[in-house]
C-alpha positions in Angstrom: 0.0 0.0 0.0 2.7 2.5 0.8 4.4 1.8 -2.4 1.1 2.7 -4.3 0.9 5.8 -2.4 4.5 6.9 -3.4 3.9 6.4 -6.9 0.4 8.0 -7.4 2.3 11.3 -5.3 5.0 11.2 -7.9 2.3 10.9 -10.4 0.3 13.7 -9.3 3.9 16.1 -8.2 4.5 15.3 -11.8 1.5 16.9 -13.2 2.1 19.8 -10.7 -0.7 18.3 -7.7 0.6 19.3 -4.0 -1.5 16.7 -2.3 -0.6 15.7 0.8 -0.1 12.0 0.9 -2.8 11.7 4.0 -5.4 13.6 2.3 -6.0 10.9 -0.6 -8.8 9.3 -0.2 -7.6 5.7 -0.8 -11.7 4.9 -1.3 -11.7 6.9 -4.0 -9.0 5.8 -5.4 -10.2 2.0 -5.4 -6.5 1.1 -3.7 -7.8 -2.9 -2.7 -5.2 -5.0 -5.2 -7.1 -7.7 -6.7 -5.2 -10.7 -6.6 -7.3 -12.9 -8.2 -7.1 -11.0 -11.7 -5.7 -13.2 -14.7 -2.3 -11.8 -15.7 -3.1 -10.0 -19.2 -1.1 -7.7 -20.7 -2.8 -4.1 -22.1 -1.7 -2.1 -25.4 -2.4 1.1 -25.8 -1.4 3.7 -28.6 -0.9 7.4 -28.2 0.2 10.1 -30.0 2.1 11.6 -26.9 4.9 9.6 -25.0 5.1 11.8 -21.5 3.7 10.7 -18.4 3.0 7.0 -19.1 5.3 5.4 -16.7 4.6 6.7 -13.5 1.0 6.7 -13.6 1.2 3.0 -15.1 3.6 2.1 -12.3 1.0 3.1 -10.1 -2.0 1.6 -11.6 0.0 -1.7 -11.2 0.0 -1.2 -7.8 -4.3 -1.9 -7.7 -3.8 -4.4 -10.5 -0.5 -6.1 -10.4 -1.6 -8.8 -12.9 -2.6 -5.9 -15.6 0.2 -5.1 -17.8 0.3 -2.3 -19.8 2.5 -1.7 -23.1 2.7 1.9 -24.4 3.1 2.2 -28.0 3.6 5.9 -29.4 3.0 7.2 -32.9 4.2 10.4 -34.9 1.5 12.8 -34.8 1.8 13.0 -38.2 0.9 9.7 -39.7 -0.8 8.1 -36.3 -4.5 8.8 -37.3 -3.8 6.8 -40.9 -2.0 3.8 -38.9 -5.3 3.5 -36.6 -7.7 3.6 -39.2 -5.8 0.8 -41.0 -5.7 -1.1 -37.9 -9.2 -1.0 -37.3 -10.3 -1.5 -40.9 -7.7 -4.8 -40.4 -9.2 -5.7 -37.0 -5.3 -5.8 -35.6 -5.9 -2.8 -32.9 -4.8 -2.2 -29.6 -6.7 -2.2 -26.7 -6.9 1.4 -26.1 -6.2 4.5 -28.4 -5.6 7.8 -27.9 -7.1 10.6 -30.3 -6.4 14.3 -30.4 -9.7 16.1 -31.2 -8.7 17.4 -34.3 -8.7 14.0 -36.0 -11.9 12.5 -33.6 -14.0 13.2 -36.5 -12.7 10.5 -38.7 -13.7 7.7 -36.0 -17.2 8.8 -35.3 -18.7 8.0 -38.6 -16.9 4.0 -38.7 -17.2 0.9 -37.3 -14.6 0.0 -35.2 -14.8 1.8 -31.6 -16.6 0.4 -28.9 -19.4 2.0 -27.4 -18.7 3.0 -24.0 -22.2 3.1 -22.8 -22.7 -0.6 -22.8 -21.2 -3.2 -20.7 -18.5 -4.2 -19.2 -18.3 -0.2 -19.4 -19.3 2.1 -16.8 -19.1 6.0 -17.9 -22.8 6.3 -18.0 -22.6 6.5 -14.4 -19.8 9.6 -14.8 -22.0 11.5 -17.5 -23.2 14.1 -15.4 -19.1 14.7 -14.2 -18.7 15.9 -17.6 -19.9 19.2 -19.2 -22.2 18.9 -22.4 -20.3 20.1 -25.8 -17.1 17.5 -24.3 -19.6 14.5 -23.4 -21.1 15.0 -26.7 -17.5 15.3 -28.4 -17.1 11.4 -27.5 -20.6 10.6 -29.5 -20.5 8.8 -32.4 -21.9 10.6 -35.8 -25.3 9.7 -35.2 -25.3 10.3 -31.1 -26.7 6.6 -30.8 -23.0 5.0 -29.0 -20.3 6.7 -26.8 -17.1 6.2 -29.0 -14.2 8.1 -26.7 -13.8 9.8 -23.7 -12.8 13.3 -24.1 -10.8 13.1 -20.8 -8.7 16.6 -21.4 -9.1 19.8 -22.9 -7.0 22.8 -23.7 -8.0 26.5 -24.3 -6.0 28.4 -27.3 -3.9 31.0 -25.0 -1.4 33.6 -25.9 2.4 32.9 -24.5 4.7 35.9 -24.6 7.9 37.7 -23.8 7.0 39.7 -20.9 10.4 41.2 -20.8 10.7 42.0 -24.5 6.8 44.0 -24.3 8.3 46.2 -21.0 11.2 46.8 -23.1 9.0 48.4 -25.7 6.9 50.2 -24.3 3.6 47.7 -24.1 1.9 46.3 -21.2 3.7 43.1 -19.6 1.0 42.4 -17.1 -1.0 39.3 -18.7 -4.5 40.6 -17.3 -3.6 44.3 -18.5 -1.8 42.8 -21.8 -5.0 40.8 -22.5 -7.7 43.8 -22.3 -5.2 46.0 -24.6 -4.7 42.9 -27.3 -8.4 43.6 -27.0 -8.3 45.9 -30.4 -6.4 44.6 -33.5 -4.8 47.6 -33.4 -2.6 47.2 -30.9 -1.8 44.3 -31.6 -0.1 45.3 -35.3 1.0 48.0 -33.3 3.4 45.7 -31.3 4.1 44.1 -34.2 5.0 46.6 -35.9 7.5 47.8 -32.8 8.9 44.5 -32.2 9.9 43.9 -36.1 12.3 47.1 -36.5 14.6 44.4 -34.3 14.0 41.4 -36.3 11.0 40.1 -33.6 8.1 38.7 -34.2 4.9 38.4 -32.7 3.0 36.1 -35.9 4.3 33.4 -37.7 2.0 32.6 -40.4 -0.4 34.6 -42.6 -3.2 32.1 -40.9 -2.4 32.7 -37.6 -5.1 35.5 -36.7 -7.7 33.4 -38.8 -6.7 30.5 -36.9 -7.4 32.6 -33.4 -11.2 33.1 -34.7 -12.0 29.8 -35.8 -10.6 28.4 -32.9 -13.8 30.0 -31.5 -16.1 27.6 -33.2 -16.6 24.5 -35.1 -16.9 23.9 -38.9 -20.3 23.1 -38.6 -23.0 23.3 -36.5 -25.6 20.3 -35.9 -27.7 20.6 -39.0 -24.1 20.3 -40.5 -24.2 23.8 -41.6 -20.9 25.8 -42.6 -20.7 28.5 -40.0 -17.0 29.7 -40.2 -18.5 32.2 -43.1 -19.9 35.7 -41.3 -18.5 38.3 -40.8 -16.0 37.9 -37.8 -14.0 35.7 -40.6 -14.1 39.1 -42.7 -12.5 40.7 -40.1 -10.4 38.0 -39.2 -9.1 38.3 -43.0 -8.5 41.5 -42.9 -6.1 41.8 -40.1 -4.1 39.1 -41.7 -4.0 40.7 -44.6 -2.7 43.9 -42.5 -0.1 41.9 -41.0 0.8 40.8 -44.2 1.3 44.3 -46.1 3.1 45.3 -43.0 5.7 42.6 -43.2 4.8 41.5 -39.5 4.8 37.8 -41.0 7.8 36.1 -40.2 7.5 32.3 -41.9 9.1 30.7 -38.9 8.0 27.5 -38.2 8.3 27.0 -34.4 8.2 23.2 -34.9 11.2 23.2 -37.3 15.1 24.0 -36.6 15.0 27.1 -38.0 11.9 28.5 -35.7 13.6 27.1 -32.1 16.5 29.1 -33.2 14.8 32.3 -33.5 13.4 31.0 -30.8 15.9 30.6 -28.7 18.0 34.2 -30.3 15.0 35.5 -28.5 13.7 36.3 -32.1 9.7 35.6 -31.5 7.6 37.4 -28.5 4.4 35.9 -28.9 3.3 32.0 -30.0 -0.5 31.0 -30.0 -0.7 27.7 -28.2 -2.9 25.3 -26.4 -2.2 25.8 -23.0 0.2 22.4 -22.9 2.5 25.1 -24.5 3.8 25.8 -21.2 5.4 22.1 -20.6 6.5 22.8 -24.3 8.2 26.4 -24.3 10.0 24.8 -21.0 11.3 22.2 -22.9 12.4 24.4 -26.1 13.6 27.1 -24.1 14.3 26.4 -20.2 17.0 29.1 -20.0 14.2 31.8 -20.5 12.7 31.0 -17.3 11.0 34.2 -16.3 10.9 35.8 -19.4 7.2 34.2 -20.3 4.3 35.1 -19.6 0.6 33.7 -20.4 -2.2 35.8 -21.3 -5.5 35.7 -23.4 -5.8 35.1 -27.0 -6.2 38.6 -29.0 -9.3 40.5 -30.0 -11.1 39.7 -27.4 -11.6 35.8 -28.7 -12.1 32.9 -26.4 -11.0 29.9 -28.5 -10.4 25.9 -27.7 -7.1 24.2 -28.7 -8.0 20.7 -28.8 -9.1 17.8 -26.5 -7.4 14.7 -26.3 -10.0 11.3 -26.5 -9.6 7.9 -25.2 -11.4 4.8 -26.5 -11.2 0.9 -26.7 -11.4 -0.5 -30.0 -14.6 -3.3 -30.3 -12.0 -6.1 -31.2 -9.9 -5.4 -28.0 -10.1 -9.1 -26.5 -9.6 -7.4 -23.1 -12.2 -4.8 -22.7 -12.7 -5.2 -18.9 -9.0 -4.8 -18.4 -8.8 -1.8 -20.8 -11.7 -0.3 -19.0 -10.1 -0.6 -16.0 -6.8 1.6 -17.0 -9.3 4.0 -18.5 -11.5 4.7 -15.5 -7.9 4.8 -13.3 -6.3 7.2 -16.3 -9.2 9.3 -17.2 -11.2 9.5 -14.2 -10.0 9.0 -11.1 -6.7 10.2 -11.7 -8.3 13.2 -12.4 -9.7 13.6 -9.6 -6.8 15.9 -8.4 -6.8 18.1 -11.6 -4.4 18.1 -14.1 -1.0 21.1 -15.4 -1.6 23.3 -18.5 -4.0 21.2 -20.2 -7.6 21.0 -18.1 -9.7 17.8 -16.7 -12.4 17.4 -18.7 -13.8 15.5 -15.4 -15.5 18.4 -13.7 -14.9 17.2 -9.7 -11.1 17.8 -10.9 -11.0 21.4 -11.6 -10.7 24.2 -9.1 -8.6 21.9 -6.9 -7.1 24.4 -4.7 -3.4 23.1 -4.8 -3.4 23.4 -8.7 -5.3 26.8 -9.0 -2.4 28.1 -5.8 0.5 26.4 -8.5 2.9 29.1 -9.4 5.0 28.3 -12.5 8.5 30.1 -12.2 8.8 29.5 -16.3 6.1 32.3 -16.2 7.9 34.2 -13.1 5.5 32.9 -10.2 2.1 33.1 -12.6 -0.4 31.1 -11.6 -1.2 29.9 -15.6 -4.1 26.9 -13.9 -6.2 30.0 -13.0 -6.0 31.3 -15.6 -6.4 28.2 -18.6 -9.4 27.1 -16.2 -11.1 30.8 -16.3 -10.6 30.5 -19.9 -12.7 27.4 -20.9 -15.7 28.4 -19.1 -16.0 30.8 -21.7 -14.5 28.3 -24.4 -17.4 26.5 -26.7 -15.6 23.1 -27.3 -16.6 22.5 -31.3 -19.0 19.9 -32.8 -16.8 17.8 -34.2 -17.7 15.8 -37.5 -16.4 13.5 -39.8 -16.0 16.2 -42.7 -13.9 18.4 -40.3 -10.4 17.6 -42.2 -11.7 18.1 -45.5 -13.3 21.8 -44.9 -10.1 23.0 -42.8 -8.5 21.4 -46.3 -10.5 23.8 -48.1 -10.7 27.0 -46.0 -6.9 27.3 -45.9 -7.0 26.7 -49.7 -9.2 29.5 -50.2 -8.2 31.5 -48.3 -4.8 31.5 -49.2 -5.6 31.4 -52.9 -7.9 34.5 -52.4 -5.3 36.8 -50.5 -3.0 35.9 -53.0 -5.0 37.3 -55.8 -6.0 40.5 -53.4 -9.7 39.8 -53.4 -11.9 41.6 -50.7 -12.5 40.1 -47.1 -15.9 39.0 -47.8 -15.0 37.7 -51.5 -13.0 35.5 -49.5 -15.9 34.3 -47.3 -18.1 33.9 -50.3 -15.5 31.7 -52.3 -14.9 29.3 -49.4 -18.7 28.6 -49.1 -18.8 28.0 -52.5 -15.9 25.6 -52.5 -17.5 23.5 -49.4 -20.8 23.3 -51.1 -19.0 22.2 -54.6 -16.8 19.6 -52.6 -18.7 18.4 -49.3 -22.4 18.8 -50.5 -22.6 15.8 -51.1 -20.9 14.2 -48.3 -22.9 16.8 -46.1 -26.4 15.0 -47.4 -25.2 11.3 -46.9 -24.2 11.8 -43.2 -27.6 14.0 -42.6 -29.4 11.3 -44.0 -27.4 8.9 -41.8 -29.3 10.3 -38.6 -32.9 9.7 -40.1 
């Protein structure tokens, strides 16, 4: 028993928890071993490799005769090498989905549905807010296909140091309200590039800040990424492009982490798992960062990451068992940077009172867990990668031949009607 509690504290120190050791509640946390479990061993597939160990090495402490065998995929090609697995019926017994690529798997056979036995989320449903519990639905809503057991809002990271230096607010609740109007935002830009700094990467990334605001369709499956908060959203990209405030550094490759790290970019638009991530790019700026609020006054999810169990797992009630332990009552003491989608788990006082010295004492939990009350998580739907296909397309194609704002709008709704309509009909008439 003492062993188990060691491990689950180094889990939860690990994810940034301050629990004391005597204020578990070992009920809670089911702690009885069961020594009368079969030995079987677990696979599971993720598209993220951090954190596994501990928290298996503690789960192994309630079920020493469940193994469990961590396989992770590039982010880049892991959705394709599922789908083929499924289609084969060679899977794993539990697979992890960012919500970006959910979509694809709600509309296929393949996924277990989480509703029926040996499966016991129905019993958490009311632990989980609405838009995330819905996220897990299959197409149709009839089965429960994944548990969206995290979620991240889109946040602004930035060089608290570098805005002071010029002249801009550095407080992150004072920065936020001015990033308020577009204007001052271009107007740091502007500042910040006479020295070679950079606060946008990509023409896309103020477009990108809107739509994180929304879905690409609503319920009916109707476009809705085509009023006129995209015009606007054009417009300033456009600005920041005529201005030169576009810098075509890719913070994922070599070339961005050294302008990175030369101290070259001031501002990065991230889920709020950026934190762990700008520590690990950049440790020796400890202090520098900051976290604030996306610009112009948007309120915009990141992505959510999903868990499910294929339906030709042959050991569901073992792959249950790691589920409940990973995605529920683990996070029962709240998670760092990203934010339990498990409702008891937020506002636990030890994470919200968490200061991060990356971010100079800042106590970022409070803040990422202020932000998604006011985040609407998207409807998600199988169609979703082919329209963000298109709309970058488009939009791309129509800046680069200097149409207006709302020509823009116009031509993408054209070009999802041309392309989707009919996939948009099949999958309505897949719900009658």
């Amino acid at each position: 028993m003492m062993k188990y509690i060691i491990l689950i504290m180094s889990f939860l120190l690990v994810v940034g928890c301050q629990k004391k050791v005597e204020e578990i509640d070992q009920s809670t946390m089911d702690t009885q071993s069961n020594k009368s479990e079969s030995t079987v061993e677990l696979e599971l597939w993720s598209y993220y490799g951090e954190g596994w160990d501990t928290v298996i090495d503690a789960f192994k402490e309630i079920h020493p005769n469940i193994k469990v065998k961590v396989s992770t995929l590039p982010y880049d090609t892991y959705v394709n090498y599922y789908l083929r697995a499924l289609a084969n019926k060679e899977v794993p017994d539990l697979m992890v989905i960012d919500s970006s690529h959910f979509g694809l798997f709600k509309a296929i056979d393949g996924l277990d549905n989480l509703l029926e036995p040996p499966y016991q989320l129905t019993k958490y449903k009311e632990n989980f807010s609405i838009p995330l519990w819905n996220m897990g639905l299959s197409h149709d809503e009839s089965r429960m296909v994944g548990l969206p057991y995290e979620t991240s809002p889109l946040v602004t990271y930035y060089r608290a140091d570098l805005m002071e230096k010029y002249g801009f607010p550095s407080d992150p609740e004072t920065l936020g309200n001015f990033l308020e109007d577009p204007n001052n935002w271009l107007e740091i830009g502007k500042a910040l590039k006479q020295d070679h700094i950079s606060i946008t990467q990509w023409l896309m990334d103020p477009i990108h800040i809107y739509e994180s605001t929304r879905g690409n369709f609503n319920k009916e499956l109707e476009f809705i990424k085509n009023d006129q908060t995209f015009e606007q959203a054009i417009e300033i990209a456009i600005t920041s492009r005529d201005l030169g405030l576009v810098s075509y550094l890719d913070i994922w490759s070599s070339n961005g982490l050294q302008a990175l790290k030369k101290d070259q970019i001031a501002m990065l638009y991230l889920g709020s798992w950026g934190a762990e991530q700008l520590k690990n790019w950049v440790p020796e700026q400890e202090g520098k960062w900051r976290v604030t609020r996306l610009p112009f006054n948007q309120y915009g999810a990141s992505n959510s990451t999903i868990m499910a169990i294929p339906a030709d797992s042959i050991q569901k009630e073992a792959a249950w068992k790691f589920m409940e332990f990973y995605t529920i009552k683990i996070k029962e003491y709240g998670t760092t940077g990203t934010v339990t989608g498990y409702l008891p788990g937020r506002n636990n006082v030890d994470r919200m009172n968490y200061e991060n010295e990356f971010f100079g004492g800042q106590k970022d939990q409070q803040l990422y867990e202020k932000l998604i009350k006011h985040v609407d998580e998207p409807y998600i739907t199988p169609l979703d990668q082919k329209a963000k296909t298109i709309w970058e397309a488009t939009i791309n194609t129509g800046v680069e031949r200097q149409f207006q704002s709302h020509e823009i709008v116009g031509m993408v709704n054209e070009a999802i009607e041309e392309q989707l309509g009919k996939d948009i009909e099949i999958l309505r008439g897949s719900r009658e």
